[in-house]
Residue, then its C-alpha position, 0 to 999 in steps of 0.5 A: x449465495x453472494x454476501x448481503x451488503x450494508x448501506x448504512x443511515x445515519x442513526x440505523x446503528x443504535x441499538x444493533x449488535x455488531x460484531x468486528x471480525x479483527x481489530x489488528x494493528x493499524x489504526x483501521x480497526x480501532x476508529x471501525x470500533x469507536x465509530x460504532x460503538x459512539x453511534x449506540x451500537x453493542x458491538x463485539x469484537x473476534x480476533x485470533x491475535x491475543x490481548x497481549x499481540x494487540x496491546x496497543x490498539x487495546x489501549x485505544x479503546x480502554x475509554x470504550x468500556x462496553x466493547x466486548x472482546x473475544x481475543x486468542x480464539x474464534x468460533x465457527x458461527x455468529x449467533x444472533x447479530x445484526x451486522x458483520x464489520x470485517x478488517x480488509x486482511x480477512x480473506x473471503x474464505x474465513x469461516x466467519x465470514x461464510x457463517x454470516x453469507x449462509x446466515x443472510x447477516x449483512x457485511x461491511x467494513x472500515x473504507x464501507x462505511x465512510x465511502x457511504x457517510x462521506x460528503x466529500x469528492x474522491x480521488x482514489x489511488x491503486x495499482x500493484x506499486x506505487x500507489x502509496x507514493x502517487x496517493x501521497x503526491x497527489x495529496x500533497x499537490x492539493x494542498x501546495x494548490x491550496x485545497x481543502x483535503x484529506x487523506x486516508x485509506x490503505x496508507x494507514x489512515x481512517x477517516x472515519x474519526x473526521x467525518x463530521x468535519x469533511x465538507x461537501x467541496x473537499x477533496x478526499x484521497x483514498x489509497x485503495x488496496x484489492x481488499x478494499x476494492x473488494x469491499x467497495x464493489x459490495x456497494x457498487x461505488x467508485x472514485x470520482x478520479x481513479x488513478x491505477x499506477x500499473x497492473x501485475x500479480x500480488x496477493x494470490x495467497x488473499x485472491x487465490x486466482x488472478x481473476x479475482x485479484x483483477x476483479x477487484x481492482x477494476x471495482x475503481x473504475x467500474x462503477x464510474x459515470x460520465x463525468x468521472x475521470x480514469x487515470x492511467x498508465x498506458x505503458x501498462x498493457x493490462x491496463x490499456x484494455x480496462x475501461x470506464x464511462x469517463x474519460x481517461x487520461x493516460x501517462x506513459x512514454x508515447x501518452x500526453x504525459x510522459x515522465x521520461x520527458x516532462x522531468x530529468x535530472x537537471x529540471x523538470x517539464x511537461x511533454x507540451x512545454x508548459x511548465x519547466x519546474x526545478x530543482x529534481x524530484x526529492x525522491x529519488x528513481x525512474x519510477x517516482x517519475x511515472x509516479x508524479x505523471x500520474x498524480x499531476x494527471x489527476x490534480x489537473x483533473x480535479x482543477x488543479x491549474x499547471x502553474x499551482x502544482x510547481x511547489x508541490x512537486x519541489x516540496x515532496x519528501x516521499x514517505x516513511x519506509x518508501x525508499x527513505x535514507x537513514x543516514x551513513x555510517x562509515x561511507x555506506x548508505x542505508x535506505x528503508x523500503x520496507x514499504x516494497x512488497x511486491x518483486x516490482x517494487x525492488x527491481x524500481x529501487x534497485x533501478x534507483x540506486x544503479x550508480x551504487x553497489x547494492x547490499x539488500x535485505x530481501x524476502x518475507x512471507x509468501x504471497x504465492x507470485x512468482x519469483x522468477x524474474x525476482x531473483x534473476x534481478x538480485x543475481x545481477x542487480x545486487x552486490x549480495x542479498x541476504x535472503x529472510x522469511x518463508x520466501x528466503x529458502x525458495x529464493x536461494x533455491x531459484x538463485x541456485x538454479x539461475x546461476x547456471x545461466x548467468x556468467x559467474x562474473x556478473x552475480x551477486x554473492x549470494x546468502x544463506x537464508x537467515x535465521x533472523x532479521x538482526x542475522x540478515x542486518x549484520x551480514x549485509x553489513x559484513x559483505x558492505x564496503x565504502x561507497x556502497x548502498x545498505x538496503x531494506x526493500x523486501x518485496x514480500x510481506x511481513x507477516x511472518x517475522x513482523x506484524x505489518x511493514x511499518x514494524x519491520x521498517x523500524x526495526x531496520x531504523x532502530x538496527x541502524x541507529x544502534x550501529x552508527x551510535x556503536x550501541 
């Protein structure tokens, strides 16, 4: 029995009891409530979490009085609902949400019920990595070009406050994680231009087998007609075999667009000459490279012309908690990627900085992918890693284990799992030396230590601001 969908009208909530299964931390969850709850809907909201672990969102939605919370316990069955609004960080297995399928209650979800509301075009961004950055850069293009558009989606935002004021002619960039692709495909919708960066395993502990986790992903593409535009990543062999009823444009060493090629360390230009752009990119890494080839593919598809993508090129900072320096402290230097949660997401950074010796701070919970490959890259791609979270233990195991086919000169000194972030902090600081880079780049989730990325990120920041002020 499949879950039944919901296809909302514009005024069909009023009246209706709708349940919310997790509010969480991010924003997502509190504009899903508030959306609801303005459009007349009696709406309840179920999250394990305690008020006191959702204090902030609680705080939000204090001017939302009728809401009725149902925190620090869950019951098995939904009685007498009318529809089902689930957070995307709940996994298709979860009691609740097999009730509602067995009950025929309908299901839907934050990036649901705008894609359906929205009158806006949509450009949506994902792949395994680099789809924060690419969404970002492509955001910043359209309005370095002038246009009118918005962005949201995985990044951390909701739209659905901003409905009213999205027209018809504005561009709306979506990042879209596999859950959200999962939703979207319940409605049978895809993105005008879809862009996937790459392809490779992430989120088995959610998707439970790769097929499914591909599945999802490919819901970008699926539903396309021919006039939508794909973009994607030839290099990427996966993806060469995925397929849509558009066109599709390709970024890669030997595509139309080649990263290694348009932009260097001196100046930027296109493969066919174009467009010499200059100075390099503010972001520094190979990968962010690829990652600019796949944003202006897409801006050149929404209409961008070449000529209007050099100032958002020049101007683009990158992101918070996305390789993002912090400042130096006694001639080391301290980056935060906490935003890197998959193994692919360190080895780009550690590629980016391989002019410098490299303190990282790596580990987190377990999202079930393989390490392998993870930590033969920390064995010889770092100076020391401080290993954190559920996945420290078995990366120090799998370390032990390579070290028999490394020579000892080449590897990294290796750490202990730490029984603290602030522990890790510190002993990556003691193995540091001047001129040496001090790096937050997981490559796992935080969900064991930490609430989200974000958080743990802040953490690092705030670490680094106590040491340099010698708090």
């Amino acid at each position: 029995m499949s879950i039944l969908p919901y296809f909302i009208q514009n005024n069909d909530l009023a009246g209706k009891d709708v349940t919310v299964l997790g509010l969480g931390k991010f924003g997502g969850g509190v504009a899903t409530v508030r959306f609801l709850a303005e459009r007349g809907a009696r709406v309840t909201v179920i999250d394990a979490k305690s008020a006191q672990a959702l204090q902030d969102s609680l705080q939000k939605l204090e001017d939302c009085p009728e809401v009725t919370f149902q925190l620090g316990d869950q019951s098995p069955e939904l009685t007498d609902i009318d529809l089902l609004v689930v957070n995307p960080a709940i996994p298709p297995g979860h009691a609740l949400l097999r009730n509602a399928t067995q009950q025929r209650i309908p299901v839907s979800s934050e990036i649901e019920l705008f894609w359906q509301l929205n009158p806006g075009r949509v450009i949506g961004v994902t792949g395994s990595n680099g789809k924060s950055t690419t969404t970002a850069m492509i955001y910043n293009l359209l309005q370095a070009a002038g246009q009118r558009c918005w962005l949201g989606g995985n990044i951390g935002i909701s739209l659905l406050p901003e409905l009213e004021q999205i027209q018809s002619e504005d561009w709306v960039v979506l990042e879209l994680s596999s859950f959200q692709l999962e939703a979207l495909n319940r409605i049978q919708v895809s993105p005008q231009i879809a862009v996937v960066t790459n392809f490779s395993p992430n989120h088995l502990d959610w998707h439970q087998a790769l097929t499914h986790y591909r599945q999802a992903k490919q819901t970008i593409m699926r539903w396309q007609n021919e006039t939508d535009v794909a973009v994607l990543n030839q290099d990427d062999l996966e993806l060469q075999t995925w397929q849509t009823p558009g066109d599709i444009f390709y970024f890669g060493t030997h595509a139309e667009l080649a990263p290694d090629l348009f932009v260097d360390q001196d100046q930027f230009q296109f493969k066919d000459q174009k467009l010499a752009l200059s100075p390099e990119l503010e972001v520094p890494g190979s990968h962010n490279r690829w990652n600019a080839a796949a944003a202006i593919l897409a801006c050149r598809a929404a209409g961008i012309a070449d000529h209007a993508l050099k100032q958002g090129l020049e101007s683009f900072t990158g992101l918070p908690h996305r390789l993002e320096f912090l400042g130096e402290f006694q001639q080391r230097k301290f980056y935060n990627d906490s935003l890197a949660t998959t193994p692919e997401s360190v080895i780009c950074a550690l590629e980016a900085f391989h002019n410098n010796p490299v303190i990282l701070l790596a580990g987190g919970s377990n999202k079930q992918v393989d390490l392998t490959k993870f930590v033969e890259k920390l064995l010889t791609g770092t100076k020391a890693t401080a290993l954190m979270g559920q996945t420290g233990k078995l990366m120090h195991e799998l370390l032990q284990e390579r070290q028999d086919a490394i020579q000892e000169s080449e590897l990294a000194v290796m750490s202990l799992p730490q029984t603290s972030f602030e522990a890790a902090f510190d002993w990556a600081f003691q193995q540091s030396a001047p001129g040496d880079v001090i790096l937050l780049s997981p490559g796992c989730a935080s969900y064991d230590w930490f609430s989200s990325f974000v958080e743990r990120g802040e953490r690092f920041t705030a670490l680094f601001r106590q040491l340099s002020d010698g708090v």
